[in-house]
N, C-alpha and C positions, 0 to 999 in steps of 0.2 A: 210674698208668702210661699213656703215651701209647702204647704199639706192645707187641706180640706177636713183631716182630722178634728172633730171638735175635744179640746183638751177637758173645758169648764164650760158648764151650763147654769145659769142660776135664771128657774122660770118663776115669775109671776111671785117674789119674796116678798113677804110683810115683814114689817118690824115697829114697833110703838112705844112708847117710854111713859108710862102713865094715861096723861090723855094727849099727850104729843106724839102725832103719826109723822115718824121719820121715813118709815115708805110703805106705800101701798102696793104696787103690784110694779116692780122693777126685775126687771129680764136681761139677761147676759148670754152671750157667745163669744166662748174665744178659742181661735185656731190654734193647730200646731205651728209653731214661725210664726209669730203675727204680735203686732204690736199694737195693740188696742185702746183707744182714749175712751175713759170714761169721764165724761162732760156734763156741766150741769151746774148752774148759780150754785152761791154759795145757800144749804137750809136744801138741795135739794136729793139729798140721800146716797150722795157720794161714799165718803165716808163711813156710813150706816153700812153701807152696800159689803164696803172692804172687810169690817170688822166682823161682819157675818159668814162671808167667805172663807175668811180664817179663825171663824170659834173663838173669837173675841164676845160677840154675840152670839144667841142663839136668836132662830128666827122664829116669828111666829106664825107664819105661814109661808105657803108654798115648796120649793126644793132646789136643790144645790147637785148636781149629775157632773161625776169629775169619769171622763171617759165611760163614757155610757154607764156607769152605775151610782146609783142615788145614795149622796153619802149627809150626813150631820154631823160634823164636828162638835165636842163639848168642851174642846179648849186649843188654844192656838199649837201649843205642840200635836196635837193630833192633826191639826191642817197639816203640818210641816212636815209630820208623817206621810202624809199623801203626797206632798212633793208642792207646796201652796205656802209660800213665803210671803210677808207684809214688811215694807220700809213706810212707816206710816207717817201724818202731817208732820208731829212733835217726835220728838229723838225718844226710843225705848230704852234708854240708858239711864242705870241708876247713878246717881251724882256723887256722892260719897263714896264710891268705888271707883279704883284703877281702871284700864280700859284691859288690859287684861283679864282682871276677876268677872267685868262685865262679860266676856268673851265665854268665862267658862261658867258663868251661868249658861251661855246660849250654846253650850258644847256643840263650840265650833272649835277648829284646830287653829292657833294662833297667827302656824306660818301662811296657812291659805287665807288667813284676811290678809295678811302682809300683802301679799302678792296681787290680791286686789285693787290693796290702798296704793300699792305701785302703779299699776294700771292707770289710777285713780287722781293720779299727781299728787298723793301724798307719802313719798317712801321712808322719810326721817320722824313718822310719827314714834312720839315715846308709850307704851304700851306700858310704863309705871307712872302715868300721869294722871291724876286725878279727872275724872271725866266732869266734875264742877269746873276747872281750869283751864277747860279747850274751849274755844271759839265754837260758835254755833254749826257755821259752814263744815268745821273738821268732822263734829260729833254727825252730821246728815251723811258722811264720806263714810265712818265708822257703821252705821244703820247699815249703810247699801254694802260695804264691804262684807259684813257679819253676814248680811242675808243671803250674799253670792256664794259666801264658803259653803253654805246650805245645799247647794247643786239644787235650789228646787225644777221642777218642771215650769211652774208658773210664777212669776216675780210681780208681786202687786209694789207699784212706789208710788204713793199720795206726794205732791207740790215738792218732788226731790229737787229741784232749780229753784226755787224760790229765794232762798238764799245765797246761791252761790253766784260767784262771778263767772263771766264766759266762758274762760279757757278752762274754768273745771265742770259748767255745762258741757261744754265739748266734749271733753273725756268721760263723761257718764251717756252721753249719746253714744258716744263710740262704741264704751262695752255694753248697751241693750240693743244696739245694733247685732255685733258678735254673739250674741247670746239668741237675737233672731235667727240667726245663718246655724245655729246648731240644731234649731226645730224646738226650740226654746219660746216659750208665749210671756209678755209682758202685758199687763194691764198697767195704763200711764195715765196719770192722773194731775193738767195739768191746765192752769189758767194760761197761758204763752198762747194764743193761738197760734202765733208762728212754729212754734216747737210741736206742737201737734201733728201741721202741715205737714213738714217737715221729715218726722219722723214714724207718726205714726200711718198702718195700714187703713183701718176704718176706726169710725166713732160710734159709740154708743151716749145719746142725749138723754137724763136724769130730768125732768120737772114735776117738783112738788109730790117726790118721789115715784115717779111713772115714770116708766120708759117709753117716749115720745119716738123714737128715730132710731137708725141703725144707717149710717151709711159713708160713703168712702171717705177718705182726706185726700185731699191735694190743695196746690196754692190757688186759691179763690174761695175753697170753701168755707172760709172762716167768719163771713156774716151772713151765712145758710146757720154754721151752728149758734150762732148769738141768738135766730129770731128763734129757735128752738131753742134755747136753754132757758129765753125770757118771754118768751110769746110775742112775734108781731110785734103790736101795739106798745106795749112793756121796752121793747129794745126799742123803738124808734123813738120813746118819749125820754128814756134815758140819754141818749145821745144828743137828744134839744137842750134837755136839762143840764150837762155838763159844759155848755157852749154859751148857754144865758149866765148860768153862774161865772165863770168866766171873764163876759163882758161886766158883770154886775159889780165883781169884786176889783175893778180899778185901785191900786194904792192910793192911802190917802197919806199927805205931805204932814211933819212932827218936824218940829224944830229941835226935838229932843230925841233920839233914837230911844225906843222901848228895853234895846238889848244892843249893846256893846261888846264886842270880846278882841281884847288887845292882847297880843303877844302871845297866846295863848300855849302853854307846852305842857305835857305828860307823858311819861317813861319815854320811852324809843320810837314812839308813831306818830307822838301831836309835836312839831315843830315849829311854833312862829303863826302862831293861825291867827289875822284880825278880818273884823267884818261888822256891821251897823245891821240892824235890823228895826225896820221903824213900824210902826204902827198903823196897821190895816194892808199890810204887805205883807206877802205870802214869800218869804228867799227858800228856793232850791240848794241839795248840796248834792253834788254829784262827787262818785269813788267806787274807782274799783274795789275788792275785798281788802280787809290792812293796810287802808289807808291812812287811817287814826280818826275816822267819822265815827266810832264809836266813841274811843276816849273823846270826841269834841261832844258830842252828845250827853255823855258821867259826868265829865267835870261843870257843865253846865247846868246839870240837872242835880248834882250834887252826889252822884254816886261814887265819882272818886274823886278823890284832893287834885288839884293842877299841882305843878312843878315851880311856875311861872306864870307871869300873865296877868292881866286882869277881866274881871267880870264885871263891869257896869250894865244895873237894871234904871231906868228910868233917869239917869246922873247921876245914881248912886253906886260905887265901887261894892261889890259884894265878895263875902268868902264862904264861901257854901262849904259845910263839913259831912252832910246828912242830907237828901230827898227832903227833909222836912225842912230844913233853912230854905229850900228853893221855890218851894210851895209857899212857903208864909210871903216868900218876896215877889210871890203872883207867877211863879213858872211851873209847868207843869208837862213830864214826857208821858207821852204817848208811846211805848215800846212794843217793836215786830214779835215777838213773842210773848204769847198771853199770859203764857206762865209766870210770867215775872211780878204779873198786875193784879192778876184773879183772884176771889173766893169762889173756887169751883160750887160747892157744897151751897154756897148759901145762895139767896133769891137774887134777879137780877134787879129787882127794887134794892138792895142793900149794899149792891156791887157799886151803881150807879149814885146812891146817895151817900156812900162811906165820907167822901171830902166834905159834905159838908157840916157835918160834926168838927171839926179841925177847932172850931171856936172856942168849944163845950168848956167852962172855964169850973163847972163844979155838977154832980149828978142830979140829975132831974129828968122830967118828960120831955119828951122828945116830939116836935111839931109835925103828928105824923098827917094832921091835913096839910102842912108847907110843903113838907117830905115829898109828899106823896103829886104834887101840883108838881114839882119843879121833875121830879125824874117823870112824869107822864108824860109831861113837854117835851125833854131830852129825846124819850123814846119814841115821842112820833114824827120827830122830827129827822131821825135819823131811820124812821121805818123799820123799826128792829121788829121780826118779825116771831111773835109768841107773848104771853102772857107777862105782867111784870112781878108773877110770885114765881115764874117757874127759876129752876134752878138751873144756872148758866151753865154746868157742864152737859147740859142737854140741847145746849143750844149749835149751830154749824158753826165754824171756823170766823167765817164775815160776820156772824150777828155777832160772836164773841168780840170781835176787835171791835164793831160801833157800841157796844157796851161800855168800853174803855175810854171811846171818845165821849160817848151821850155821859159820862162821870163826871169829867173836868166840863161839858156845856151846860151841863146841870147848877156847878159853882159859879159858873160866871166868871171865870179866868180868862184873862188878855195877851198870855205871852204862852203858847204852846210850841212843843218841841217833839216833832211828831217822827220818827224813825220807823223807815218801812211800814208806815200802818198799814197799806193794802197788800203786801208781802201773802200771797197764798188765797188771795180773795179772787172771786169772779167780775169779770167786766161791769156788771152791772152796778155792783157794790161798790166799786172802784169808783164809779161814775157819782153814785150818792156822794162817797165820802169826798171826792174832789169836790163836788158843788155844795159839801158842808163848811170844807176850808175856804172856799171864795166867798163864800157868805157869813163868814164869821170874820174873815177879811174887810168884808165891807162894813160892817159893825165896830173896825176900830180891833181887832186883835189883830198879833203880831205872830206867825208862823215861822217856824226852822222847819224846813221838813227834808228831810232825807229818803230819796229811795231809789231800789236797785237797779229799776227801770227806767231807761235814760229818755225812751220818749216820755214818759209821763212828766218831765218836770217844762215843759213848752204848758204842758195841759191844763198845770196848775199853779204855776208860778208866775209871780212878775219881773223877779231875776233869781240869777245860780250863779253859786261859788262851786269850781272844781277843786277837789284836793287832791294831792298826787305827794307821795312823801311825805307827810304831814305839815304840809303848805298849801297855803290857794296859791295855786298856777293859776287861775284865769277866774274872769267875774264875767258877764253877760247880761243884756237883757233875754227874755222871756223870749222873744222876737230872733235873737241868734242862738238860742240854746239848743239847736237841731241834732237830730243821735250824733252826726258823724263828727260834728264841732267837739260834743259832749266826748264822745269818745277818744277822739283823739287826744282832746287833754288832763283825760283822766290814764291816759297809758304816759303824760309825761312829755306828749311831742306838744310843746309848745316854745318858740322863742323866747329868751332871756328878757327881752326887751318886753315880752307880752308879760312877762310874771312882777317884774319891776314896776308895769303900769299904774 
């Protein structure tokens, strides 16, 4: 750190949404040159924190002191006045619009995001390109670019790695590094304990929206801040728990694979992909970014047509033209971004019971004592933490994704297809939802799961398929699936002889 200067002070903030206290008395300091984590389970006022900072919220209690004098913002352009920028969890980009027009909403100058997104390992983006038709990763590059043309003093980024692959983590460490060394403050906001370690100066711990801790990073500190972001007791019982479910959810043997996919191809990325998925077995997919794990996850979920290939459910060949053909034939995704799945607006009783209407063959009453039995189950079993009338866009990032899975546990579905579900979630919740897939495993359902995190798939799998080119290069047990193995054959270094196997 280069200065002592205090840039931003937020003491003792409240903030509440009805009768949901998102924080009670949460405290912030951050230096001039300082790279500051703010940490804290998912539900424990991260988020809240950010969007109050920058006059997305207003607070209702306490104060915000940006260089010694006490400010309240009433809208985010007035942070941004102050020199207080937000790249927040979800992209602020309107969809229906160019990335250009998006740009000059945020009158920002076009050629300084360029220069950015060079920086950024993106120089060939097209700025007439609809921003519904970029990749997710591009549009999180586009956020942090837009927000650097800003010159703010203080750069807030919520879960900006979470999507991306390493060599363009790297490059976004790079430039919040650089932007330290100008007397630049970052607030980073990031489940990676290593990247924390790593890069930030000290952490600030968030629980059940209190500021619990204030203190330094380095390599070791990273299960000092687990027992503070869960309590003690809370993290030690989570880490038994991910370990028993685990042993618990053993594959069980099917003479009939639950889930076939032969020959598998779509546009330019999915080339040739086969693989078996049986019943009460959890298979891993590991891939770098544009791999074609996405198109293998559409065409299988039925969001876009394959080229080629087939889709066997249960011995039965299928051609899925719609998410609803996929569903009726027992599959159902689980996708990294909530947006895609939600009704923000409505209750999270209605989010979680919507599947099971799918039947409804003519209008009538609706079985709201079943209803109401099967989603109270879901939700306590996945520990979603708040009421089941409140309305989900009040709810933290993690409880919104077990929302999405307590949906499809609620129908009773056997063949899930689950894509980066923990993507932007805390250790702790990660931990739930792994010992939800081993235990629904064990029950005779059949998991795909994808995610971007290569140790995690040893953690909860019983095997992995790499993709590299839109091929599996390499199959594993559970037992050889270690980062470096993962890694390496997800970058492509695998012998001929191993991809032929």
């Amino acid at each position: 750190m280069t200065s002592t200067e205090i840039l931003i002070a937020a003491n003792n903030v409240a903030k509440r949404f009805d009768s949901l206290v998102a924080l009670q008395a949460a405290s912030l300091e951050v230096r001039a040159g300082e790279v500051h984590a703010l940490m804290g389970a998912n539900g424990a006022g991260k988020s809240t924190l950010v969007k109050v900072l920058t006059g997305v919220f207003p607070a209702d209690g306490g104060e915000i002191v940006i260089r010694g004098q006490a400010r309240r913002f009433r809208s985010p352009a007035e942070a941004r006045e102050a020199g207080i920028v937000s790249v927040y969890q979800d992209p602020a980009l309107v969809p229906d619009l160019t990335v250009a027009q998006n740009l000059r909403l945020a009158r920002v100058r076009p050629d300084t995001v360029r220069k950015w997104l060079v920086d950024l390992g993106t120089p060939e983006l097209d700025f007439s390109a609809f921003v519904r038709d970029l990749p997710y990763p591009v549009l999180r590059l586009i956020d942090l670019a837009r927000a650097l043309a800003s010159d703010p003093s203080i750069l807030l980024v919520d879960e900006i790695t979470a999507a991306l692959p390493a060599d363009l983590s790297e490059r976004i460490f790079a430039v919040v590094r650089r932007w330290r060394e100008r007397g630049r403050s970052v607030i980073f906001i990031s489940h990676r304990m290593t990247e924390v370690s790593a890069l930030c100066d000290r952490a600030t711990v968030l629980r059940d929206g209190i500021t619990v801790a204030v203190i330094e990073t380095a390599r070791g500190s990273e299960e000092r801040i687990v027992e503070l972001m869960l309590g003690r007791e809370v993290a030690h019982a989570a880490a038994a728990a991910t370990g028993t479910a685990r042993i618990a959810g053993k594959a069980l043997s099917s003479e009939t694979p639950a889930l076939e996919v032969r020959g598998l191809r779509c546009g330019r990325l999915l080339n040739d992909v086969s693989f078996a998925l049986r019943a009460g077995e959890v298979l891993g997919v590991a891939a770098l970014e544009g791999q074609g794990q996405e198109e293998l996850f559409d065409c299988i979920a039925g969001v876009r047509d394959r080229d080629g290939g087939e889709i066997v459910v249960r011995g039965r060949p299928q051609r899925f033209r719609h998410p609803a053909d996929a569903i009726r034939a027992g599959l159902v995704l689980v996708p990294a971004s909530r947006l895609q799945a939600m009704l923000p607006q409505r209750s999270i009783r209605e989010n979680v019971a919507l599947p099971t209407y799918r039947d409804l063959r003519h209008w009538g009453l609706i079985d709201m004592r079943g209803e109401r039995a099967r989603v109270e189950t879901a939700i306590r079993r996945l520990q979603i933490d708040t009421r089941a009338e409140s309305a989900l866009h009040h709810l933290s990032g993690g409880n919104q994704q077990k929302v999405m899975i307590a949906r499809w546990l609620a129908s009773e579905f056997k063949i899930l297809l689950c894509f980066d579900p923990t993507r932007g979630i805390d250790i702790g919740t990660k931990r739930q939802i792994y010992a939800l897939v081993r235990e629904l495993a064990a029950t005779g359902a059949a998991v795909l799961l994808f995610t971007s995190e290569l140790p995690e798939i040893p953690l909860a799998c019983d095997r992995a398929i790499v993709l590299f080119a839109g091929r599996v290069v390499q199959e594993m047990s559970a037992a050889d699936a270690d980062e470096a193995t993962l890694l390496r054959a997800s970058h492509g270094l695998v012998a001929q002889s191993e991809v032929d196997a």
